[in-house]
Residue, then its C-alpha position, 0 to 999 in steps of 0.5 A: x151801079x151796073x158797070x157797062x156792057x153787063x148783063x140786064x139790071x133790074x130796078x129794084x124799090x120805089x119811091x115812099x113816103x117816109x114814114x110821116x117825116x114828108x119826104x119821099x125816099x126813092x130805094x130805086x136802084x139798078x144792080x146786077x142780075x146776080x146781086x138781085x139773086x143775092x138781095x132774094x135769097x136775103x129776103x127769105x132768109x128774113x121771112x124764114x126767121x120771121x124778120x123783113x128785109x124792108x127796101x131800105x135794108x134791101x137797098x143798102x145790102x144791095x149797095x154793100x154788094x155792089x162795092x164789092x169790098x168793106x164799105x163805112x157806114x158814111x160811103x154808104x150813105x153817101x151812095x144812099x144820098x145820090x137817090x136820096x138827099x134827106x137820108x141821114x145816118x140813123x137811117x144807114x145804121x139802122x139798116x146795118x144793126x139789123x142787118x148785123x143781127x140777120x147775120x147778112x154782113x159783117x163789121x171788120x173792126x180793123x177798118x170799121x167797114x161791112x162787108x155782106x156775108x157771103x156764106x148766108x147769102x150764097x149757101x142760103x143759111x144766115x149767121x144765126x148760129x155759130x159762125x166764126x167769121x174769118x178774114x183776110x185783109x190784104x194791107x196794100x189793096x184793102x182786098x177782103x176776103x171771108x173764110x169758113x174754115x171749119x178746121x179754125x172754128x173747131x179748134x177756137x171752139x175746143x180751146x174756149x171747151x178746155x176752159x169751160x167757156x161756150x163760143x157763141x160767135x167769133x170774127x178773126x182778122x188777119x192781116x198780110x198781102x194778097x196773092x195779086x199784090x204780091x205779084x205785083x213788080x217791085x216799086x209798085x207799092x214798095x218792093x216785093x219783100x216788103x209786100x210779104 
């Protein structure tokens, strides 16, 4: 999970018992120094609310960040697999509802995939509160990228105003094509002017 020549991994976890069912569940996983940082700001995030990050929840954050990009609830298990061959899908969606409800990742509906928050994660505040998730989704790459526009959450909340409607969440997907595919020379995933 650590790509070669990088920085020292800790492993994090260890092998438990699960929970009566006789089978050992190993959450040993080595990630990168900077996504250990990220998995401790997302365990005092939970503590300060009054919620644990487990290691399972901790271990499939951990895998969500490792990927880098929005990653389905059975990738994800198949990562989980490569430790633990019994784990079977309630134990990912488990661990993603409460991650969900943390405000630690994100579901983009378009692709039915999560992706961490990194707003929570880096600036250390959770998406408890109103936090109107933007995306960007380039259509040739799958690149995701998270905006916290404040000019587009006030304007969507001063809309919902006029019409006496109180937001309490909201996720915008918008689709097009990032910068790197758009540099990209014509024939490499079809001709630039249809990139745009």
């Amino acid at each position: 999970m650590v790509a070669a020549g990088s920085t020292v991994a800790r492993r994090i976890g260890r092998s438990r018992p699960d929970r009566g069912r006789g089978r050992i569940v190993d959450t040993s996983v080595a990630f990168s120094p900077r996504i250990e940082r990220l998995l401790d700001q997302a365990s005092s995030v939970c503590a300060e609310r009054g919620s644990r990050l487990t290691d399972i929840r901790r271990l499939v954050l951990g895998l969500v960040l490792d990927r880098g990009r929005p990653s389905g609830a059975y990738e994800l298990l198949d990562r989980l697999r490569e430790n633990n061959r019994g784990a079977a899908p309630p134990t990912v969606y488990r661990a993603l509802d409460f991650l969900l409800e943390q405000g630690l990742v994100h579901r983009i509906e378009r692709l039915s995939a999560f992706v961490a928050c990194t707003h929570a994660l880096e600036h250390a505040h959770g998406c408890s509160d109103f936090h109107a998730a933007q995306f960007l989704i380039c259509r040739h790459c799958g690149e995701v990228t998270e905006l916290e526009n404040r000019g587009i959450s006030h304007a969507l909340r001063a809309a919902g105003a006029e019409h006496g409607f109180h937001i309490s969440a909201s996720t915008i997907e918008a689709e097009g094509t990032c910068a790197a595919c758009r540099a990209k020379p014509a024939g490499m995933d079809g001709p630039a002017e249809s990139r745009q």
